[in-house]
RODO-2510 file (C-alpha; in nm, 4 decimals, decimal comma):
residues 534
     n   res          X          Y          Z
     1     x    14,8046     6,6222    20,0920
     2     x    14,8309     6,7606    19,7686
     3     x    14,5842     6,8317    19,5112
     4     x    14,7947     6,5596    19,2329
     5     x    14,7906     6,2921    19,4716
     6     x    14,4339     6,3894    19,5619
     7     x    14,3057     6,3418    19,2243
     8     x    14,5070     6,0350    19,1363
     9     x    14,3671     5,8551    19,4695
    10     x    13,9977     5,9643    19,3386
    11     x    14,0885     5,8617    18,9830
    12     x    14,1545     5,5272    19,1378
    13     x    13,8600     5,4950    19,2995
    14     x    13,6324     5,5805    19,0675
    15     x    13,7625     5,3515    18,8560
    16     x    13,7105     5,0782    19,0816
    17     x    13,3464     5,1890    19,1218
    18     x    13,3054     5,1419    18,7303
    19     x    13,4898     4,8321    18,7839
    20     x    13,1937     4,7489    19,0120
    21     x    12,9336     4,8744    18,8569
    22     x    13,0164     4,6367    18,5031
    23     x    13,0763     4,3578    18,6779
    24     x    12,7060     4,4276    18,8380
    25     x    12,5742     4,4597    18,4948
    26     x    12,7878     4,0827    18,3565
    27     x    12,6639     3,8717    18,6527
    28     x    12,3030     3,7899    18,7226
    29     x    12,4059     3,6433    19,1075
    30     x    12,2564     3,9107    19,3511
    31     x    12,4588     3,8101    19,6125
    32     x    12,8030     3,8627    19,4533
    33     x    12,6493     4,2360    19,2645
    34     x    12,6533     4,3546    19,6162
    35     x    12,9807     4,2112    19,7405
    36     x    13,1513     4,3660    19,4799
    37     x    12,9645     4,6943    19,5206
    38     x    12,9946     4,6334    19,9024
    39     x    13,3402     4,6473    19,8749
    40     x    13,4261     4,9511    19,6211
    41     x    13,2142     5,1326    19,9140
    42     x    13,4102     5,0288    20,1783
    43     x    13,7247     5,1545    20,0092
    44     x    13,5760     5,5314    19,9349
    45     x    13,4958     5,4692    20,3226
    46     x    13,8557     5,4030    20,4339
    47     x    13,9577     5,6546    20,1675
    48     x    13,7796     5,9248    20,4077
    49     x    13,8945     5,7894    20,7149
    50     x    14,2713     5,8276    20,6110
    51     x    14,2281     6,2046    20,4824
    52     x    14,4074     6,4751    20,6768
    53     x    14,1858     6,7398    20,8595
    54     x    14,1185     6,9874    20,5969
    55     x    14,0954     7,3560    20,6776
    56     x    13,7609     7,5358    20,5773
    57     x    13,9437     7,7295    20,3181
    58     x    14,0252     7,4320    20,0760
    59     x    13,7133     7,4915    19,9099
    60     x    13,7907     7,2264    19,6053
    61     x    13,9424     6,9453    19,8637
    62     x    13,5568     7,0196    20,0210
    63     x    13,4360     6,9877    19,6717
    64     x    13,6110     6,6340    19,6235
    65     x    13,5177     6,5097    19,9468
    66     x    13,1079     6,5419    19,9142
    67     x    13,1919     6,3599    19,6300
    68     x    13,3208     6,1075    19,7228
    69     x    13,0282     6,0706    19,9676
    70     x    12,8082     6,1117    19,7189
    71     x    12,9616     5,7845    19,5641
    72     x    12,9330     5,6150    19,8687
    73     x    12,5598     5,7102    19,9260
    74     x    12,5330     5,5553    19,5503
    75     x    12,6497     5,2747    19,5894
    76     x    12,4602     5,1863    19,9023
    77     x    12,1456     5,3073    19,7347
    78     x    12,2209     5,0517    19,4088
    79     x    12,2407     4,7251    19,6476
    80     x    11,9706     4,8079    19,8979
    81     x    11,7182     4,8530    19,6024
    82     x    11,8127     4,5382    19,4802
    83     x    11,7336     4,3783    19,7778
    84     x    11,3906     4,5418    19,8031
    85     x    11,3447     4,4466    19,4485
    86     x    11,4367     4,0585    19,5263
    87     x    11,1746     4,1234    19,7943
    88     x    10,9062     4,2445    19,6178
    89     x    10,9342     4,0223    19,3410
    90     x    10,9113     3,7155    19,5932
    91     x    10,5817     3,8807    19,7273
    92     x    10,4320     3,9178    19,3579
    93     x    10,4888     3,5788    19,2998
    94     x    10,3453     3,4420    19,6483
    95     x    10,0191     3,6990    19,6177
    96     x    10,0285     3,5572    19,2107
    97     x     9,9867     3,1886    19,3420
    98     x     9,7445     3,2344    19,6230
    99     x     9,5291     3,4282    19,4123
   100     x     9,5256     3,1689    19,1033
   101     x     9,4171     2,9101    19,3858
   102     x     9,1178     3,1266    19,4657
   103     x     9,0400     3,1652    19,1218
   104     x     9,0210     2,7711    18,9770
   105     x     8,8089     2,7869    19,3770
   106     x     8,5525     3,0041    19,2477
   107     x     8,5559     2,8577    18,8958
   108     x     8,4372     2,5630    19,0101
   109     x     8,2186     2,6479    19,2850
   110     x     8,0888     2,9295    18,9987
   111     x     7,8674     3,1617    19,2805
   112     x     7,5795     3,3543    19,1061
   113     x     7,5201     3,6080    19,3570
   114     x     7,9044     3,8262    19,4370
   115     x     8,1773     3,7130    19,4506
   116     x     8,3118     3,5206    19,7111
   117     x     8,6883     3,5456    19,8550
   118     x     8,8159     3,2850    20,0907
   119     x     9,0127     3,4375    20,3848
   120     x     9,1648     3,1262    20,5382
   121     x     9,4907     3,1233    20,4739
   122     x     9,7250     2,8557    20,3001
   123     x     9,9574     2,7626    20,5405
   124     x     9,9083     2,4289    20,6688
   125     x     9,9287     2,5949    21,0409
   126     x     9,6280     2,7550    20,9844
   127     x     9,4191     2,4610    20,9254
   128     x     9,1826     2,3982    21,2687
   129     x     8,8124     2,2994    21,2234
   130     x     8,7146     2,5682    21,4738
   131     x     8,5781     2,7967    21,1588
   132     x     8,5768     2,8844    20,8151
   133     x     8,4968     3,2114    20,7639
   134     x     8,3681     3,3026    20,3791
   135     x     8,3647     3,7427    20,2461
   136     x     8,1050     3,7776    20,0583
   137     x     8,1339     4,1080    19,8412
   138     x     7,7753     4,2194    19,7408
   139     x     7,6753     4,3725    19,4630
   140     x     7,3124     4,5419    19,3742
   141     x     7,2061     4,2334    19,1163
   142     x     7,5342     4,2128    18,9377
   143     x     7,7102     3,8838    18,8921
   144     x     8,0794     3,9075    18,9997
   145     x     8,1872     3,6364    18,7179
   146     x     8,3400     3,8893    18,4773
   147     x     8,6608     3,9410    18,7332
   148     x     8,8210     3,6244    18,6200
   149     x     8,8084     3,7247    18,3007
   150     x     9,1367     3,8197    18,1171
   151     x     9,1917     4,1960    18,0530
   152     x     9,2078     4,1597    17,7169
   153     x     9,0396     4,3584    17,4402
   154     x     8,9814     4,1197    17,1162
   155     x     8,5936     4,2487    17,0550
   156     x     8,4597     4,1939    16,7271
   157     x     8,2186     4,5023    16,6934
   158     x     7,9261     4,5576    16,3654
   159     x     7,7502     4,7686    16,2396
   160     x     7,3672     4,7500    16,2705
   161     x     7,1447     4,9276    16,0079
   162     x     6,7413     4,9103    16,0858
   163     x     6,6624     4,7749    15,7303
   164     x     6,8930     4,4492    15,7357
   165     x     6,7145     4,1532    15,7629
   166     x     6,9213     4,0481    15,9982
   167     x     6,9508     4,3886    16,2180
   168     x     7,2908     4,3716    16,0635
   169     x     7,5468     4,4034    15,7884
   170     x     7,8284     4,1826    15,6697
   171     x     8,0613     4,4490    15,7171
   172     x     8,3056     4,4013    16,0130
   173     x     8,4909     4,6309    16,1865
   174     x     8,8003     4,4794    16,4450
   175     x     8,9062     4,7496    16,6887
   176     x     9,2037     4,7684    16,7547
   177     x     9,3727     4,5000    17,0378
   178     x     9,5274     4,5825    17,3838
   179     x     9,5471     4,4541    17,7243
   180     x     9,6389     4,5251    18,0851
   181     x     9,8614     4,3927    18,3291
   182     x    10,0335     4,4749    18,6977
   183     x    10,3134     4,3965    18,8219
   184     x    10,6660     4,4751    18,9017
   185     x    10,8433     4,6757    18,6335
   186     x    10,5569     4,5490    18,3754
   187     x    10,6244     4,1906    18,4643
   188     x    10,2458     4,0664    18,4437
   189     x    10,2814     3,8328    18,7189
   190     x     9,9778     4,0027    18,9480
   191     x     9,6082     3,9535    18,8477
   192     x     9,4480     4,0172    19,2114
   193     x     9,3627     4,3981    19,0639
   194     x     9,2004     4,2622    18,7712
   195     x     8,8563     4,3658    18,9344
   196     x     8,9233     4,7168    18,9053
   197     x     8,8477     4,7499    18,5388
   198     x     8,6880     4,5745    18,3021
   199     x     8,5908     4,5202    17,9439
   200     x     8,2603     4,6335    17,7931
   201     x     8,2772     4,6504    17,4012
   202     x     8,6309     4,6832    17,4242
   203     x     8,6555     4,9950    17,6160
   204     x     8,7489     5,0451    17,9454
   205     x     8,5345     5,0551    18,2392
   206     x     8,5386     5,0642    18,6029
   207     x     8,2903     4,8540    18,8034
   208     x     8,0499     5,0336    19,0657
   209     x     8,1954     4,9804    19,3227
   210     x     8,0402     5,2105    19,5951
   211     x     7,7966     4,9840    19,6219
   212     x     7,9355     4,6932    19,7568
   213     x     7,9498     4,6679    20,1631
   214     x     8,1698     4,3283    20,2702
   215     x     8,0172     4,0976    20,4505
   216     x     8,1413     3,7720    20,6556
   217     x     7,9226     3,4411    20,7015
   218     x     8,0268     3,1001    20,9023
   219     x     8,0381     2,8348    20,7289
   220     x     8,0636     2,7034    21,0552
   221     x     8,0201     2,7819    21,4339
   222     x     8,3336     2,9224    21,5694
   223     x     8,4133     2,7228    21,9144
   224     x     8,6957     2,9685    22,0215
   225     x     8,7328     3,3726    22,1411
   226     x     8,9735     3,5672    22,3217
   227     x     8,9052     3,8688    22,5259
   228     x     9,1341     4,1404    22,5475
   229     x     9,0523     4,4149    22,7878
   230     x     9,0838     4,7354    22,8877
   231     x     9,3607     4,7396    23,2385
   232     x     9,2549     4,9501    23,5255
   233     x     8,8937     4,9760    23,5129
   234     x     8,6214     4,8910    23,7394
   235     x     8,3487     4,8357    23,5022
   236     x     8,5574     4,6539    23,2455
   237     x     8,6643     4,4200    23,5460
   238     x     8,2671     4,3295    23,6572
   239     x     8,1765     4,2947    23,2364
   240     x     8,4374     4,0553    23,1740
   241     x     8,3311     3,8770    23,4554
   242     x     7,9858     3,8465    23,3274
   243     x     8,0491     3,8285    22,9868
   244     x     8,2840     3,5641    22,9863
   245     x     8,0645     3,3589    23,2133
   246     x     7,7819     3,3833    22,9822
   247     x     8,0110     3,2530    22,6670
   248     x     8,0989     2,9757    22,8751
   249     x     7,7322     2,8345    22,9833
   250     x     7,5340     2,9755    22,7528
   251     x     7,7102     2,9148    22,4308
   252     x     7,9530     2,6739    22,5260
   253     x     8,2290     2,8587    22,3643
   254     x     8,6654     2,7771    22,5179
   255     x     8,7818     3,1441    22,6188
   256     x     9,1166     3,2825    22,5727
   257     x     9,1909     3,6186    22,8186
   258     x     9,5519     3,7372    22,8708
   259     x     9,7574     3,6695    23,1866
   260     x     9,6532     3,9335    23,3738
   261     x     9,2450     3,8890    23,3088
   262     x     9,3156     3,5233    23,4439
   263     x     9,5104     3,6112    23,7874
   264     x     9,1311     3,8856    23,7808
   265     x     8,8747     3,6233    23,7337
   266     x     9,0244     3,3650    23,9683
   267     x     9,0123     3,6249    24,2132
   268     x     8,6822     3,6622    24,1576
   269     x     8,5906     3,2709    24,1704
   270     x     8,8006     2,9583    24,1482
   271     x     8,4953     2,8222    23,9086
   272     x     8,6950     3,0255    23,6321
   273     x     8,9504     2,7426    23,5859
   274     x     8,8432     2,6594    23,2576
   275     x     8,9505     3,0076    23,1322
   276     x     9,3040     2,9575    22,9018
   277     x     9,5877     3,1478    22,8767
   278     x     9,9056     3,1867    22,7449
   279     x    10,2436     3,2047    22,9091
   280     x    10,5489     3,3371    22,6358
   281     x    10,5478     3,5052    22,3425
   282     x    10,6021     3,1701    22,1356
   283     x    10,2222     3,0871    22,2446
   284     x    10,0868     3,4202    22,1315
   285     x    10,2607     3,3195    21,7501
   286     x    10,0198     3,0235    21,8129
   287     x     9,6826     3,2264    21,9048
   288     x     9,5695     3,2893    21,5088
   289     x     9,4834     2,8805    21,4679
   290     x     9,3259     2,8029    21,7956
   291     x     9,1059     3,1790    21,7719
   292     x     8,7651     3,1772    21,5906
   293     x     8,6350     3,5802    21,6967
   294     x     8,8651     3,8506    21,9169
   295     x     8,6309     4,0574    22,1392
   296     x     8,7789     4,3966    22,3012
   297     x     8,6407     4,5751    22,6021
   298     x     8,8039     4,9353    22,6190
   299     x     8,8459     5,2044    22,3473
   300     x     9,0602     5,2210    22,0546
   301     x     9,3880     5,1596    22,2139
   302     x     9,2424     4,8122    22,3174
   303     x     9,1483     4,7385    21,9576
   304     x     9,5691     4,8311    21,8433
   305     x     9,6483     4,6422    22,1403
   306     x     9,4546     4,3616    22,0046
   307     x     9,5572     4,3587    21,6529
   308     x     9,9545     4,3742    21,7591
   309     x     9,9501     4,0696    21,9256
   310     x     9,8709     3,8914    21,5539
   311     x    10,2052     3,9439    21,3743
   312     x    10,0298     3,7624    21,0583
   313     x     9,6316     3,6995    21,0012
   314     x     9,3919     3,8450    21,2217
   315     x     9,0528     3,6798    21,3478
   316     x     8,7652     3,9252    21,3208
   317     x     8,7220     4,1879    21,5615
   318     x     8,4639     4,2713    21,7489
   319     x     8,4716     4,5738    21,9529
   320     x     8,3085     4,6668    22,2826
   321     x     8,3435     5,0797    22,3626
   322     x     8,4234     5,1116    22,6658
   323     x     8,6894     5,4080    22,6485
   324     x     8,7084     5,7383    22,5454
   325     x     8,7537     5,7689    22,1963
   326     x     8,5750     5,4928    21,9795
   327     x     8,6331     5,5116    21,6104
   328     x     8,6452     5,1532    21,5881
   329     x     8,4483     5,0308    21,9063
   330     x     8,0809     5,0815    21,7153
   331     x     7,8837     4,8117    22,0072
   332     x     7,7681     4,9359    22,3408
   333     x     7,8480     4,6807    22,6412
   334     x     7,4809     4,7090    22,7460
   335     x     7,3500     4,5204    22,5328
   336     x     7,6176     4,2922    22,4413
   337     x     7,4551     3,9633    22,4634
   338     x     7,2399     4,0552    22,1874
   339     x     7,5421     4,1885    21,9702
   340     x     7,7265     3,8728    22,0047
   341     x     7,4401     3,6452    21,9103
   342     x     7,3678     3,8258    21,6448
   343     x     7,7135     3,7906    21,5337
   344     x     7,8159     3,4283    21,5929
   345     x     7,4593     3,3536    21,4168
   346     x     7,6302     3,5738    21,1278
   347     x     7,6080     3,7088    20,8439
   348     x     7,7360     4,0261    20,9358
   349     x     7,8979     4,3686    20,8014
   350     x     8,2454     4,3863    20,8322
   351     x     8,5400     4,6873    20,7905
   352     x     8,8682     4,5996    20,6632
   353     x     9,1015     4,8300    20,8208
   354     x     9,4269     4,7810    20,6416
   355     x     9,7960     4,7894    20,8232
   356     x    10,1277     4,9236    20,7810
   357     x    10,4245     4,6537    20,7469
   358     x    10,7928     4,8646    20,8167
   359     x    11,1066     4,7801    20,8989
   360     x    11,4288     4,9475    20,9439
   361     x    11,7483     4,8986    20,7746
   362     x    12,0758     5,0444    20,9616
   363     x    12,3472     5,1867    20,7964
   364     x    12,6108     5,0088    20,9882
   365     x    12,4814     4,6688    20,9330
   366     x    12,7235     4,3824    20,7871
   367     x    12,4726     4,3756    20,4919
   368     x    12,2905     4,6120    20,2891
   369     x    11,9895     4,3138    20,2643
   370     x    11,9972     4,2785    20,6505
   371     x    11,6461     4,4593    20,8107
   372     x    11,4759     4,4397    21,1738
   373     x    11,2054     4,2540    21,2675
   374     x    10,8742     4,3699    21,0662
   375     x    10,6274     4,5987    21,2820
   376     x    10,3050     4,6028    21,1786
   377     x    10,0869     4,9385    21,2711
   378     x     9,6995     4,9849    21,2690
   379     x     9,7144     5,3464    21,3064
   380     x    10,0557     5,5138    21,1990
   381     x    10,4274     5,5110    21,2227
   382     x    10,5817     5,8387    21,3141
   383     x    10,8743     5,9686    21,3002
   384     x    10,9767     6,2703    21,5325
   385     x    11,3405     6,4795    21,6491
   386     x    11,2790     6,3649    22,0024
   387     x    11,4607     6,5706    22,2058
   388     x    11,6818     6,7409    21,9805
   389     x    11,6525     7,0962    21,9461
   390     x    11,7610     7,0743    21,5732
   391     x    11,4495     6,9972    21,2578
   392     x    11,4005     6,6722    21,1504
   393     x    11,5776     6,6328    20,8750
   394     x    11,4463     6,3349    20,6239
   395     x    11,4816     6,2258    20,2779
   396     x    11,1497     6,0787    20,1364
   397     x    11,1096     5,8254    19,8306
   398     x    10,8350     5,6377    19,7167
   399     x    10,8890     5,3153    19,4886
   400     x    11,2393     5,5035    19,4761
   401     x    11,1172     5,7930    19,3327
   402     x    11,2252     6,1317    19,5148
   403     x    10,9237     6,3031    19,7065
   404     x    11,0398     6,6110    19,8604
   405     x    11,3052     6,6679    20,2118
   406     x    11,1323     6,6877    20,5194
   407     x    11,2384     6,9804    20,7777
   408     x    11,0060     7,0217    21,0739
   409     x    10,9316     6,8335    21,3780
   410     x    10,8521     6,5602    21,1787
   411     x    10,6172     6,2963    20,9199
   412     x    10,3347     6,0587    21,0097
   413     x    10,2696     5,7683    20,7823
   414     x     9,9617     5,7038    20,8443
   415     x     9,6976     5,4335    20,7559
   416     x     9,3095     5,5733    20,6748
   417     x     9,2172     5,3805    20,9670
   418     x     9,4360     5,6252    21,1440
   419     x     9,3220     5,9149    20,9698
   420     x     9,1049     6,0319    21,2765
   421     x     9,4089     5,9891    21,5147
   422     x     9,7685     6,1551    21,5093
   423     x     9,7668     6,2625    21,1413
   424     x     9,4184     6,4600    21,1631
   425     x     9,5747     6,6545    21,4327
   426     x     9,8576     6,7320    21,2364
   427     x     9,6777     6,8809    20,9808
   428     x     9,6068     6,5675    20,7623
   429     x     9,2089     6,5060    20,6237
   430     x     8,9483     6,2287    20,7665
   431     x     8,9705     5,9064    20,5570
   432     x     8,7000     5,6387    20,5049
   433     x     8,8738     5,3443    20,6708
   434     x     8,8066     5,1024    20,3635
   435     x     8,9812     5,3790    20,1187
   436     x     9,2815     5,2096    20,0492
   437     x     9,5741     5,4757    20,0558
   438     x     9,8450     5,5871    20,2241
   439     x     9,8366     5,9155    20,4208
   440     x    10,1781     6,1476    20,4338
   441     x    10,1192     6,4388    20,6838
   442     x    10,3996     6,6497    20,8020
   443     x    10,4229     6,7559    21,1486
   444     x    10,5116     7,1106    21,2221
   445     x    10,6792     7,1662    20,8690
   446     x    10,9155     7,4705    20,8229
   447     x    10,7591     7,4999    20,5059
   448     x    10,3840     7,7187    20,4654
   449     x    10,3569     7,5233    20,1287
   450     x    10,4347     7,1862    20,2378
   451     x    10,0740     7,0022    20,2163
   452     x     9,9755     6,6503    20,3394
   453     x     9,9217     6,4082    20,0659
   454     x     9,7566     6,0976    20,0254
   455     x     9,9245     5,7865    19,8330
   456     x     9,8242     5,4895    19,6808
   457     x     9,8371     5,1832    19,9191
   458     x    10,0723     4,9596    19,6414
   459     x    10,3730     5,2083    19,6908
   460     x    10,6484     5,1096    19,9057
   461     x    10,7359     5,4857    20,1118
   462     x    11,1409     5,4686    20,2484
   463     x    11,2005     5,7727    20,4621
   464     x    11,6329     5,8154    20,5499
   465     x    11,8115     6,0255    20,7527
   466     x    12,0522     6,2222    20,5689
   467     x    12,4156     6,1547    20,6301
   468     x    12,4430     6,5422    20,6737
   469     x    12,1580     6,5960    20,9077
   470     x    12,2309     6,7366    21,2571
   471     x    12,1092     6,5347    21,4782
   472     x    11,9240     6,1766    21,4838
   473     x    11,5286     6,0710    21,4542
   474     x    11,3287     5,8835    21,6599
   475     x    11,0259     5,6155    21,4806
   476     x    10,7536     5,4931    21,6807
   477     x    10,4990     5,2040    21,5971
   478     x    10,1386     5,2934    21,7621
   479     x    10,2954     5,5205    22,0024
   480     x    10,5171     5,2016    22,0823
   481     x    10,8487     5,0866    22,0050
   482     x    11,0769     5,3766    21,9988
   483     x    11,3216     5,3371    21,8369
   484     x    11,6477     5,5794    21,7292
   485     x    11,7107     5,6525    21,3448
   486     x    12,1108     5,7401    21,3158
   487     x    12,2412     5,9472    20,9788
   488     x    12,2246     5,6993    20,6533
   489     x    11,9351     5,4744    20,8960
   490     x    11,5993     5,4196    20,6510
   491     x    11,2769     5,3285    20,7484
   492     x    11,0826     5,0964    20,4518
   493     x    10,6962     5,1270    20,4708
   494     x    10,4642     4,9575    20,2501
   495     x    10,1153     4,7820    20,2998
   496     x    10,0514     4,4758    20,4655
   497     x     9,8763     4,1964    20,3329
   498     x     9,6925     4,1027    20,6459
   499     x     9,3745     4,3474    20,7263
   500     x     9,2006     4,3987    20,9972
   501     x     8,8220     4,2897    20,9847
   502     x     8,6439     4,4626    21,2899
   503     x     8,2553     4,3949    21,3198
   504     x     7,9951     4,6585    21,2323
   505     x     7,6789     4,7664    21,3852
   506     x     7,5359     4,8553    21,1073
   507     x     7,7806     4,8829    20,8157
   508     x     8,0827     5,0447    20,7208
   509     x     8,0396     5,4161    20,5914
   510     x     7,7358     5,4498    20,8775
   511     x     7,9564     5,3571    21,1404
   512     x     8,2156     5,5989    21,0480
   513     x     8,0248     5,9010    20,9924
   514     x     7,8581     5,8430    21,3334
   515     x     8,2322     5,8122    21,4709
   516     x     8,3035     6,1465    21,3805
   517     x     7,9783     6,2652    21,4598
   518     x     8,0278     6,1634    21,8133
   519     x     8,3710     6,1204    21,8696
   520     x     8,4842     6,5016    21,7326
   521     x     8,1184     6,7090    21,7396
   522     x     8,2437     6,7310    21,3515
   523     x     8,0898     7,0280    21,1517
   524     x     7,8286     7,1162    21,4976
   525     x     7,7806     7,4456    21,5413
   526     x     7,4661     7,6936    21,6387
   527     x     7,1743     7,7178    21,4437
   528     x     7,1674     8,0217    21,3045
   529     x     6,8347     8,2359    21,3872
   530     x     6,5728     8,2851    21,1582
   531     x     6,4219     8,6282    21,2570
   532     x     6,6117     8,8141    21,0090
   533     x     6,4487     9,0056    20,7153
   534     x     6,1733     8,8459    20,5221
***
């Protein structure tokens, strides 16, 4: 082909990119914005696919060709952040109306001791009069009445002078008028993070906030609990047995167990009839309104186990260690009749261990807005070469803002629930579970300057395969769900709005340090003598 024709077929095409890219800018219909933009891609595509081998000594043909790729990537890039942004704004909006509920709730109620959040949730499917479940966020004597105040600063300030009569002067002073807001692209259409400043005099403040320890109360007596246990153990087998006996006569509570628990315990005795079940995955959707408390007997992986089999809303958590590892299993099954009286009598301390909601959007599909099922991950997401013998090669944005390439074995997103897990043996730092952040650890990086960093949790992180990299990547969800990450594949990561609540023993920051103290011997070492020089 030769260089003329070459250019004029480019010239074309760009032109039908601008083409594109002003009819993008006339129309306000998403939907036809990425048709159009759609289809100027697809013709840079079939463009390519009609070119002539080229030999590695046309250096400029080389030249126009990464262009033209470069166009392409553009152009795919324009309409899938569209679609994210479509998405995002339709979150705002929902998170915008649930919370102005709540807030005309607690204006008339008007508490005088914390504030209290409701954690039912709207839907209508949700509705059972099993429970009703109330957070209470204490505070040490503070009233929690000046959060649904507006963020504005219209203070009036004057100046006192000991010898007025009054204490004060005539003369005023205004200072001068601002507010905040959050949202998406300034659009003040979210107030739920009003809490984290406030107004005092007109200047900015932050609340104390390492004070307050969350805590749940019943407004009534839950009726319902499922059990989800550890497989293959002895002693889990001969506790479940007893425990959920003792729920049953004693407290007069309906049991859920899986499948497999149920075939164990009528094995056991055919007086476990009354023990329910489910049978297909469309009954586990259905678990969240008939379950009151989830109780776990194994370690940690029982507790992820757990929480995956809520794709929404997940009952509180109460875990039973029993396994190796137990970062989140803080009760001992000895004495767990006295644990779970104390909790269905309630109050008690609670951690909210906050998720990971990705999803996966494929280069080849019919649609730049078309994405896999959600997968929601307590721990972390990671994404790994697999077998290849090549680095991971990755491309890392967050709220479509260029991080940095990653070339190594691989990244872990991780939550701070999963600090302690994957990412802290990748080189990544211990995270209070209630911190609410982010955590982006490399593994194996090619790269003695390439740090782990830790990211606000209201960023949305998209990690893509390059269309030049080598070889494919490989995602999995809690160790589970592996799946294969082709060139131009992205995986979307952002933070769910469903925590986790598990139970305390105590409370939250004592739980965790004893964790660590147990669970990793952190920071135990010799004591050093002291028969040294005077």
């Amino acid at each position: 082909m030769s260089t003329y024709k070459l250019n004029h077929t480019v010239k074309s095409h760009l032109d039908s990119f601008r083409d594109a890219k002003k009819l993008r800018s006339n129309q306000e219909n998403g939907f036809s914005d990425m048709s159009s933009l759609a289809q100027s891609e697809k013709a840079v595509q079939e463009f390519l696919i009609q070119q002539t081998p080229m030999q590695a000594t046309d250096d400029h043909l080389i030249e126009f060709s990464e262009a033209l790729r470069t166009v392409a990537k553009a152009l795919r890039g324009s309409s899938e952040g569209k679609a994210l942004a479509q998405a995002e704004a339709a979150e705002w909006k929902r998170r915008y109306e649930l919370e102005r509920c709540k807030n005309l709730e607690l204006l008339l109620k008007a508490p005088s001791n914390g504030v209290c959040a409701d954690e039912s949730n709207s839907n209508g499917m949700m509705d059972h009069s099993a429970k009703s479940p109330r957070l209470h966020v204490q505070e040490n004597g503070k009233s929690g009445m000046h959060s649904l105040e507006r963020i504005c600063a219209h203070e009036v300030l004057q100046d006192c002078e000991p010898n007025s009569p009054n204490g004060c002067n005539n003369k005023l002073k205004r200072k001068a008028s601002f507010k905040l807001s959050w949202g998406c692209k300034g659009h003040a259409n979210d107030q739920h993070k009003k809490e984290i400043v406030s107004f005092e005099s007109g200047n900015i403040t932050t609340p104390d906030r390492s004070s307050k320890q969350i805590s749940l109360t019943w407004e009534s007596s839950p009726q319902t609990v499922i059990i989800f246990t550890k497989p293959n153990s002895t002693s889990v087998r001969v506790l479940s047995v007893e425990m959920v006996r003792w729920l049953r006569d004693h407290k007069g509570l309906n049991v859920y167990v899986e499948p497999r628990v149920k075939a164990e315990l009528l094995s056991e005795s055919s007086s476990f009839d009354f023990v329910q079940t489910w049978e297909d995955d469309k009954e586990i959707s259905l678990l969240h309104p008939k379950v009151d408390l989830v109780i776990t007997l194994g370690g940690d992986g029982t507790v992820l186990w757990a929480a995956s089999m809520f794709k929404g809303p997940v009952p509180p958590i109460v875990p039973f260690s029993m396994g190796s590892l137990g970062f989140m299993t803080p009760f001992h099954s000895e004495q767990y009749r006295d644990c779970l009286e104390s909790v269905l009598r309630g109050p008690i301390s609670i951690t909210l261990r906050h998720r990971l909601q990705c999803h996966i959007i494929r280069d080849k599909a019919r649609h730049d807005y078309e994405t896999e099922e959600n997968m929601l991950v307590l721990n972390e997401v990671t994404i790994d070469r697999g077998i290849s013998s090549y680095l991971t090669n990755l491309e890392c944005y967050c709220d479509n803002s260029f991080v940095t390439c990653v070339q190594g074995d691989g990244l872990i997103l991780s939550t701070t629930s999963g600090s302690t897990a994957y990412s802290l043996a990748a080189g990544g730092s211990m995270v209070h579970p209630q911190v609410p952040g982010i955590l982006f650890t490399p593994i194996c990086p090619h790269s003695l300057s390439f740090r782990p960093l830790i990211l606000p949790d209201h960023v949305t992180v998209r990690v893509q395969v390059p269309f030049n990299s080598r070889g494919s990547a490989w995602v999995s969800f809690d160790g589970k769900g592996r799946k294969q990450l082709e060139a131009g594949d992205a995986l979307v990561c952002s933070m769910a709005p469903w925590p986790v609540s598990t139970a305390c023993q105590v409370e939250s920051t004592h739980d965790f340090l004893r964790s660590i103290h147990e669970g990793l011997h952190w920071n135990q070492r010799k004591i050093q003598s002291s028969d040294g020089p005077q």
